[in-house]
ROZARO-126265 format. One record per residue: residue number from 1; residue in three letters; x, y, z of N, C-alpha, C in turn. Coordinates in steps of 0.1 Angstrom, whole numbers, plus 2048, in hexadecimal, padded with zeros to 3 digits. Layout:
// ROZARO-126265
@num=NUM; residu=ALA; n.xx=X; n.yy=Y; n.zz=Z; ca.xx=X; ca.yy=Y; ca.zz=Z; c.xx=X; c.yy=Y; c.zz=Z
...
// end
This chain:
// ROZARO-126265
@num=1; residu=UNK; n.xx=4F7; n.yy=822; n.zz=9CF; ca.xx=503; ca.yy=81C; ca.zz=9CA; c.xx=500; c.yy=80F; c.zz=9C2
@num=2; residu=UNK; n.xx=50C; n.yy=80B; n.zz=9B7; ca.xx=507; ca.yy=801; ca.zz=9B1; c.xx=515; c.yy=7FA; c.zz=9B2
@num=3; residu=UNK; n.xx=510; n.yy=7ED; n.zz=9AB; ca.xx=522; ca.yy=7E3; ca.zz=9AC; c.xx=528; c.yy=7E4; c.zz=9B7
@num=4; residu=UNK; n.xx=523; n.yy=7DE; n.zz=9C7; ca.xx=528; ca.yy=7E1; ca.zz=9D0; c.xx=52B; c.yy=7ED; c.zz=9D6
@num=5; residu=UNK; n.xx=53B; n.yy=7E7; n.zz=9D3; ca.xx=544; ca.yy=7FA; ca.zz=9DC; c.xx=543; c.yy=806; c.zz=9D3
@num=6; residu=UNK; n.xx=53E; n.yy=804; n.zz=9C6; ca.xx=53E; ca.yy=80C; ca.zz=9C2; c.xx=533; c.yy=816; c.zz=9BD
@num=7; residu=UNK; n.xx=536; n.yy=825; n.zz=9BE; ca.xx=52A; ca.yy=82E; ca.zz=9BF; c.xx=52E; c.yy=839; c.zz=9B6
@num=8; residu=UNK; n.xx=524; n.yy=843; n.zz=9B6; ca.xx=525; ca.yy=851; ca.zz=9AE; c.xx=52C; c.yy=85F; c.zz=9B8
@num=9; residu=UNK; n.xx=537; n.yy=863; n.zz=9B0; ca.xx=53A; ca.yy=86F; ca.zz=9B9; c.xx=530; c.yy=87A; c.zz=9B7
@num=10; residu=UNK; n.xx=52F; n.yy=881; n.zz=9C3; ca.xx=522; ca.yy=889; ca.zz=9C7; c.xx=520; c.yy=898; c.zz=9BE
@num=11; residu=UNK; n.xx=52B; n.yy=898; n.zz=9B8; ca.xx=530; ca.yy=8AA; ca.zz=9B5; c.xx=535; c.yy=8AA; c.zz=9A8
@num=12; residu=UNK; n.xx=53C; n.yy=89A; n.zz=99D; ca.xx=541; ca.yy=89C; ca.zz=993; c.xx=53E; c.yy=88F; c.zz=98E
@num=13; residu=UNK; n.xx=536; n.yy=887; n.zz=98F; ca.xx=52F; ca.yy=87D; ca.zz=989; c.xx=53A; c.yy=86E; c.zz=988
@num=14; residu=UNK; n.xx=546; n.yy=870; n.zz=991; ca.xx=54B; ca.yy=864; ca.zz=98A; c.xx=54A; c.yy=859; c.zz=991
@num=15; residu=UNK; n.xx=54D; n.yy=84A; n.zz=98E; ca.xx=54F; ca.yy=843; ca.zz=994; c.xx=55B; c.yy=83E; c.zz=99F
@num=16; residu=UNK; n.xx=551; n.yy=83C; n.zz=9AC; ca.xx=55F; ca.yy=83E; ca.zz=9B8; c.xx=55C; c.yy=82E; c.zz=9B8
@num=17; residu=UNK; n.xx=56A; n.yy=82A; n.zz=9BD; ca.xx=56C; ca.yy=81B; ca.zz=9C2; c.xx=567; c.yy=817; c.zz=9CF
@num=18; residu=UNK; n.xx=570; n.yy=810; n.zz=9D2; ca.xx=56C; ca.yy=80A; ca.zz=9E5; c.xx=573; c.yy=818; c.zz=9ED
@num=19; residu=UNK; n.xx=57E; n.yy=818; n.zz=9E7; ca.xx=587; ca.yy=825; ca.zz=9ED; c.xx=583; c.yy=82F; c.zz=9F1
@num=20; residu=UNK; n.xx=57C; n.yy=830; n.zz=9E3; ca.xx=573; ca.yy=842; ca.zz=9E4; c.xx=57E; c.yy=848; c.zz=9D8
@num=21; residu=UNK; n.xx=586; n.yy=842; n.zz=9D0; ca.xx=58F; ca.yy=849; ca.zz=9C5; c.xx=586; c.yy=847; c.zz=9BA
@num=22; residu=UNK; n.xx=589; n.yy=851; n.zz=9B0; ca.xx=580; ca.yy=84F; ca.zz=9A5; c.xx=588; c.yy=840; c.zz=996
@num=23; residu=UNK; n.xx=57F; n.yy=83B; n.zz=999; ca.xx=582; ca.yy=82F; ca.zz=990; c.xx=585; c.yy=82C; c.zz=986
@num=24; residu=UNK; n.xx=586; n.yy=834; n.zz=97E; ca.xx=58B; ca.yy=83D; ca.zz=96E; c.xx=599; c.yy=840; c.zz=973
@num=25; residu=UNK; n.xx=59E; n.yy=848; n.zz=983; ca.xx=5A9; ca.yy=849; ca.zz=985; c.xx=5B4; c.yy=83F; c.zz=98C
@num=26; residu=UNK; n.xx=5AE; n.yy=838; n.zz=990; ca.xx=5B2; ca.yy=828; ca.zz=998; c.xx=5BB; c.yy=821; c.zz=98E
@num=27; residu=UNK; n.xx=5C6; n.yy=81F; n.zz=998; ca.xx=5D2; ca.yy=813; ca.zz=98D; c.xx=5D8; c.yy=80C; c.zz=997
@num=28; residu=UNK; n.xx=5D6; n.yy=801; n.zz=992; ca.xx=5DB; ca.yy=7F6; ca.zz=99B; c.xx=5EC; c.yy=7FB; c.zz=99E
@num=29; residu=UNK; n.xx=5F4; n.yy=7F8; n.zz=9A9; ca.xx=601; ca.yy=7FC; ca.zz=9AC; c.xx=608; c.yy=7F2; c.zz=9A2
@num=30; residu=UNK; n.xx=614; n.yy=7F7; n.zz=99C; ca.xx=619; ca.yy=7ED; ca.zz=991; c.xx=626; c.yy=7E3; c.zz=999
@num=31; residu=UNK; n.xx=627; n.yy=7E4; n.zz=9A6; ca.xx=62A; ca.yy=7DB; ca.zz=9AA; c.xx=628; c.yy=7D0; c.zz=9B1
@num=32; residu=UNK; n.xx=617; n.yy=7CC; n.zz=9AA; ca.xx=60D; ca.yy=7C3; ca.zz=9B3; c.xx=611; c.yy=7B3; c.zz=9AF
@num=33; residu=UNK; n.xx=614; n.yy=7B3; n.zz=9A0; ca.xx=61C; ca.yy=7A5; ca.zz=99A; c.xx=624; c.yy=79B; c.zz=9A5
@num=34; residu=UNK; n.xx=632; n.yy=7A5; n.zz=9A9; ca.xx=63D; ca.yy=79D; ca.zz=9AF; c.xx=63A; c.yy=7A4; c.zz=9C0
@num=35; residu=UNK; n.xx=632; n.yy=7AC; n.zz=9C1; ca.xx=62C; ca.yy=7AF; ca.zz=9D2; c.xx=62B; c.yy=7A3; c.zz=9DD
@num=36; residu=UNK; n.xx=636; n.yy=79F; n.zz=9E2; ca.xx=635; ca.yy=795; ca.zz=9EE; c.xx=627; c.yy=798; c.zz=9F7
@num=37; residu=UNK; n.xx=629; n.yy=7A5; n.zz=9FB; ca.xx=619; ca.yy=7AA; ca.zz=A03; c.xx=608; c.yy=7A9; c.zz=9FD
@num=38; residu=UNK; n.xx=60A; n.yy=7AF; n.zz=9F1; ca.xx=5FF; ca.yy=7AA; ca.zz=9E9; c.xx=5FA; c.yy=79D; c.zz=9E7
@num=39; residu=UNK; n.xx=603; n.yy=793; n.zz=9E3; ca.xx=604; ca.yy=785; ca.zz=9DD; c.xx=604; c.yy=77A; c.zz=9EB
@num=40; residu=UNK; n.xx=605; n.yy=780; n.zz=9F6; ca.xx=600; ca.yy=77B; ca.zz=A05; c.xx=60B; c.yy=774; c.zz=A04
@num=41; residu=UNK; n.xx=617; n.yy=773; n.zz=A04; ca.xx=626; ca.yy=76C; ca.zz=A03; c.xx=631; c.yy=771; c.zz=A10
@num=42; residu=UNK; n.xx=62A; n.yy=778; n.zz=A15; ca.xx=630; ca.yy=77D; ca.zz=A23; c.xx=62B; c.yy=772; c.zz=A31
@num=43; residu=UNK; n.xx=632; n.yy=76D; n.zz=A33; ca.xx=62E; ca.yy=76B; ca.zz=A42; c.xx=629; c.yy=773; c.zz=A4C
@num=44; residu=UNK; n.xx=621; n.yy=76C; n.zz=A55; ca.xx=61B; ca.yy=77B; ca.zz=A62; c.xx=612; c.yy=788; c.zz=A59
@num=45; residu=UNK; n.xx=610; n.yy=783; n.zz=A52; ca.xx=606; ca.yy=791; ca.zz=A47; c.xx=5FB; c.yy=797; c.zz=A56
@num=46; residu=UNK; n.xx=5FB; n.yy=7A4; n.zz=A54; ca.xx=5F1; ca.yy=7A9; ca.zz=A5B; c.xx=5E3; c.yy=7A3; c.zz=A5D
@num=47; residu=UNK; n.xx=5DB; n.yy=7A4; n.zz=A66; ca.xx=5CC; ca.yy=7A0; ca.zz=A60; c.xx=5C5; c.yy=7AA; c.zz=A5B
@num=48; residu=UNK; n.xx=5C8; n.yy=7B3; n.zz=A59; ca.xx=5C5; ca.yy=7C3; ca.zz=A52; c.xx=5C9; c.yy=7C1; c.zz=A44
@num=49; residu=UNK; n.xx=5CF; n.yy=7B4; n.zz=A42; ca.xx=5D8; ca.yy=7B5; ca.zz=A34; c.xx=5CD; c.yy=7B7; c.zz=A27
@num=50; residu=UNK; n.xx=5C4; n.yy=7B2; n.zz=A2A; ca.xx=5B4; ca.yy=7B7; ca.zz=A1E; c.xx=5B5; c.yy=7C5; c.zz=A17
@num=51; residu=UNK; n.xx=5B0; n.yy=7CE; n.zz=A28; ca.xx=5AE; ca.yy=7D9; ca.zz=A24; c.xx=5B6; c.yy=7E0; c.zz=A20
@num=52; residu=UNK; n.xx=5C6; n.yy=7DD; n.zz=A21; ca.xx=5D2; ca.yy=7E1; ca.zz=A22; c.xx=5D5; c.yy=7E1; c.zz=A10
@num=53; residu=UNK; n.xx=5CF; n.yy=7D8; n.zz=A0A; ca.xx=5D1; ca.yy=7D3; ca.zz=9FC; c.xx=5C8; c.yy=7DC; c.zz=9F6
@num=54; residu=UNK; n.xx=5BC; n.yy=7E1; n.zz=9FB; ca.xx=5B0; ca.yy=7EA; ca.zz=9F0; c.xx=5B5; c.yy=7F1; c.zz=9F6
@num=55; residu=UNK; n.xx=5B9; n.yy=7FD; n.zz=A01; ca.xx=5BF; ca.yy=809; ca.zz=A00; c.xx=5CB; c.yy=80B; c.zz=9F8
@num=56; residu=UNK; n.xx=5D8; n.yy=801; n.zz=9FB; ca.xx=5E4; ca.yy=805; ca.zz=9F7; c.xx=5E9; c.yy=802; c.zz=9E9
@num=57; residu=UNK; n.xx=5E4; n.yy=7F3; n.zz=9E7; ca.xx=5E4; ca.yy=7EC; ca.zz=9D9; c.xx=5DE; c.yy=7F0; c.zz=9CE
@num=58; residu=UNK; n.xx=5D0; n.yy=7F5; n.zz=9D2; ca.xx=5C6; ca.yy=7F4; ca.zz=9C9; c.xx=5BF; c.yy=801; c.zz=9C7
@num=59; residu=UNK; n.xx=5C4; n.yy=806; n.zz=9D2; ca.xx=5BA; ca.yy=819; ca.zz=9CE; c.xx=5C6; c.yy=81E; c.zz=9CE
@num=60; residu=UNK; n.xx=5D2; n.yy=822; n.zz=9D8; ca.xx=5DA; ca.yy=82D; ca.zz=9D4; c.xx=5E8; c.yy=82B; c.zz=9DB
@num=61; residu=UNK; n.xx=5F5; n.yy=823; n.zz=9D2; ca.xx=5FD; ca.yy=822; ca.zz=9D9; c.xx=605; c.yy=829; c.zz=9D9
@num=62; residu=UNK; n.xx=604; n.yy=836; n.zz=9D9; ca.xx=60C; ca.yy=841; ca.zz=9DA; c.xx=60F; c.yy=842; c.zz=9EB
@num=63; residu=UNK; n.xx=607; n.yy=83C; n.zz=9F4; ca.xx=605; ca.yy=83C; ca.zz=9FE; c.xx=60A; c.yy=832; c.zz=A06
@num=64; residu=UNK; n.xx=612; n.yy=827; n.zz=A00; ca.xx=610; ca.yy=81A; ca.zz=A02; c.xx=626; c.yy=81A; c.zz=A06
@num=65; residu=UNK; n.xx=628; n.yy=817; n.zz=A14; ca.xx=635; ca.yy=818; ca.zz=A17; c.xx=63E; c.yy=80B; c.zz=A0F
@num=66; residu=UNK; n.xx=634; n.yy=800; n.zz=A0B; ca.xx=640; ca.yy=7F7; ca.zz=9FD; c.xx=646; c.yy=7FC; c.zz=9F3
@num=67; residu=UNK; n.xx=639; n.yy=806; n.zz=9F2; ca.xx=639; ca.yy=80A; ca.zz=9DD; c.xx=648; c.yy=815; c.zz=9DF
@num=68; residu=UNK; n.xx=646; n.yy=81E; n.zz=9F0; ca.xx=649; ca.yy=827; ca.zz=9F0; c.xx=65B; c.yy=824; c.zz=9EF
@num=69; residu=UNK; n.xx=662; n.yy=817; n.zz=9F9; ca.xx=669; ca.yy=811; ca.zz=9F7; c.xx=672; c.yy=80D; c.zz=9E9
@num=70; residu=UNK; n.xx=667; n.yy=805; n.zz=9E0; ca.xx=668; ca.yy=801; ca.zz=9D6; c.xx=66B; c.yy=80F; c.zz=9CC
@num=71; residu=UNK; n.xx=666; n.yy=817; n.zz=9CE; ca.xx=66A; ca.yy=827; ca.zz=9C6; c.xx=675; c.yy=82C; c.zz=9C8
@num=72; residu=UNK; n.xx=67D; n.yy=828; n.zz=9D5; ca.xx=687; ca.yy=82D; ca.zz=9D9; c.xx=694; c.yy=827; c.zz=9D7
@num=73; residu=UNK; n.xx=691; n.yy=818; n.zz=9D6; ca.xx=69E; ca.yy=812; ca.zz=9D9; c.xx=6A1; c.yy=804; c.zz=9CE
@num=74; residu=UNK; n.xx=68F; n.yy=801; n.zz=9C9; ca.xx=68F; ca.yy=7F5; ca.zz=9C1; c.xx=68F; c.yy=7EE; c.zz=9C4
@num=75; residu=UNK; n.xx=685; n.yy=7DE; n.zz=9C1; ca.xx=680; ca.yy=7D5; ca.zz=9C7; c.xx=687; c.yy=7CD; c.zz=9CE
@num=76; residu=UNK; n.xx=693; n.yy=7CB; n.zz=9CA; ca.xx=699; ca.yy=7C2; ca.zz=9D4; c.xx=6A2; c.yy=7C7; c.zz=9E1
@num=77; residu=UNK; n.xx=69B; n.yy=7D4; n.zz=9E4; ca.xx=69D; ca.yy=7DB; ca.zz=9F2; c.xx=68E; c.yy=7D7; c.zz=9FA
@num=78; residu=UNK; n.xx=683; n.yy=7D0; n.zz=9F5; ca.xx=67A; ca.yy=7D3; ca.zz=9FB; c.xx=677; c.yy=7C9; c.zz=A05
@num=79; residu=UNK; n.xx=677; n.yy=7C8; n.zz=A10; ca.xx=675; ca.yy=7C2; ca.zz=A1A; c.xx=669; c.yy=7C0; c.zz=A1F
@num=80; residu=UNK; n.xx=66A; n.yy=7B0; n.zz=A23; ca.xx=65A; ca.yy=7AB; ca.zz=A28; c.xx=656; c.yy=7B2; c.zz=A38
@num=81; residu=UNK; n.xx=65E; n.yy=7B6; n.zz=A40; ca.xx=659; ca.yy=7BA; ca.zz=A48; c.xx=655; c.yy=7C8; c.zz=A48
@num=82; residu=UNK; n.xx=64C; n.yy=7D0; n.zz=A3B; ca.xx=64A; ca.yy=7DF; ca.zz=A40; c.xx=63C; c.yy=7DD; c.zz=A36
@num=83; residu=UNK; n.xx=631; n.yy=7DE; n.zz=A3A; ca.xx=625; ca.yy=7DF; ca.zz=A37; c.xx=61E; c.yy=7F0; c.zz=A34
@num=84; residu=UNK; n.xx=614; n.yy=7EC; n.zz=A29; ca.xx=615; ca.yy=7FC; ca.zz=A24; c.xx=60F; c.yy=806; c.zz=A28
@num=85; residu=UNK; n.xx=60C; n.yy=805; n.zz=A36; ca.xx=607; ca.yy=80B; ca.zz=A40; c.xx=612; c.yy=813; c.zz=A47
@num=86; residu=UNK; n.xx=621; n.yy=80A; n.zz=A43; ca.xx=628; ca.yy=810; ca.zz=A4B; c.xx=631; c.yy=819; c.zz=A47
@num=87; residu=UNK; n.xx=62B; n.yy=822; n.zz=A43; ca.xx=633; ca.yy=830; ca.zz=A3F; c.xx=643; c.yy=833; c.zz=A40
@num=88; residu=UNK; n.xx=643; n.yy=835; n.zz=A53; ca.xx=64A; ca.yy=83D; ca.zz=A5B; c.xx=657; c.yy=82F; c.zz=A59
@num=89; residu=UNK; n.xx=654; n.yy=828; n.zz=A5A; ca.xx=65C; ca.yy=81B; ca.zz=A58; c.xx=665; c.yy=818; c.zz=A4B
@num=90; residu=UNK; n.xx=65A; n.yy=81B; n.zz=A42; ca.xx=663; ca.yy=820; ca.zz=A33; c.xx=66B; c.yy=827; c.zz=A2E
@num=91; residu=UNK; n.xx=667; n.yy=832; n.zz=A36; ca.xx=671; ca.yy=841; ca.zz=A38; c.xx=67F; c.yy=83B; c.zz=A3B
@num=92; residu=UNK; n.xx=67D; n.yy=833; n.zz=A48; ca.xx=68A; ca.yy=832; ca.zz=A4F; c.xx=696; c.yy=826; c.zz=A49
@num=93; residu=UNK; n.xx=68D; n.yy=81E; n.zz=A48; ca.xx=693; ca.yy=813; ca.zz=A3B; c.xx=699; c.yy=817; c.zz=A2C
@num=94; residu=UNK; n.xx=694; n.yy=820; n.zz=A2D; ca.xx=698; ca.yy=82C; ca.zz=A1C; c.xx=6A8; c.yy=831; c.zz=A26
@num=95; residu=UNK; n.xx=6A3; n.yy=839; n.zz=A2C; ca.xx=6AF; ca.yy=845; ca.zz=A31; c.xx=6BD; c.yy=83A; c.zz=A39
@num=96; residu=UNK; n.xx=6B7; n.yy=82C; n.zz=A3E; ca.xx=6C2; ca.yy=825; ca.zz=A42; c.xx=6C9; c.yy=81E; c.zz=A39
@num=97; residu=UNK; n.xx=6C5; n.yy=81A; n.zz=A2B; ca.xx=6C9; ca.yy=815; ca.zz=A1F; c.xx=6D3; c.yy=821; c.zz=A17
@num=98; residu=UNK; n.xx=6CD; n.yy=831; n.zz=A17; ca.xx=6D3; ca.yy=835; ca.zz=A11; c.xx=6E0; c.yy=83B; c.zz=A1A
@num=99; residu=UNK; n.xx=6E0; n.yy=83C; n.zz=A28; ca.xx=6ED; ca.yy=841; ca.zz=A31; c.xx=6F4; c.yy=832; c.zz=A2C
@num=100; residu=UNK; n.xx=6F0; n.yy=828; n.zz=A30; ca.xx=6F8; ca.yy=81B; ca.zz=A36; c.xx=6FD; c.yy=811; c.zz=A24
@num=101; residu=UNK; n.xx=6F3; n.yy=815; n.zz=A1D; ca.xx=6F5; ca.yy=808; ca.zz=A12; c.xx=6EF; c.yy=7FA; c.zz=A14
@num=102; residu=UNK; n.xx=6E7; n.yy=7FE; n.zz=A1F; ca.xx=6E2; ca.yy=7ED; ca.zz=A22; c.xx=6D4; c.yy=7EE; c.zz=A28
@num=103; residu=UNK; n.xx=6D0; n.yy=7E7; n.zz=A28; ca.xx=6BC; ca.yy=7E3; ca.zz=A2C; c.xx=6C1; c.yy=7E1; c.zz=A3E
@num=104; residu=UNK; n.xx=6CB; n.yy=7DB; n.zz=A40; ca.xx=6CE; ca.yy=7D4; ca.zz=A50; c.xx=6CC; c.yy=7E1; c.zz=A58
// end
């Protein structure tokens, strides 16, 4: 491996990141700018909040329950209390916004 985290894929030559995504296909999440979670602007941040930033932020936030939020409803539905670990949480904050009209 060279440059740190990053190494050669075993079977198609490309370069993989820390993640293990290929690096050529890697894009930063485009709502990392105004991201309270990214930007450490949250109070009580996880202590996981590191790793939480190169998986969700930085390798693939298709996976990431803010982005997932923010796709659904637009940023100023997104709330500091749901970290992008928390999937099942996003779901339910989506489906309570769209029965109710409200984040409460």
């Amino acid at each position: 491996m060279s440059g740190g985290n990053l190494g050669r894929g075993a079977s198609s030559g490309e370069i993989l990141g820390a993640c293990g995504v290929d690096v050529g296909a890697m894009s930063d999440c485009p709502v990392l700018a105004s991201c309270r979670f990214f930007n450490d602007v949250i109070e009580n941040m996880p202590a996981i909040s590191e790793s939480l930033k190169e998986r969700y932020c930085l390798c693939d936030n298709s996976r990431c329950a803010r982005f997932f939020i923010f796709s659904a409803l637009g940023k100023q539905h997104l709330p500091d209390d749901v970290f992008p670990h928390e999937m099942a949480k996003a779901r339910d904050h989506v489906r309570h916004f769209q029965r109710y009209g409200t984040i409460d």
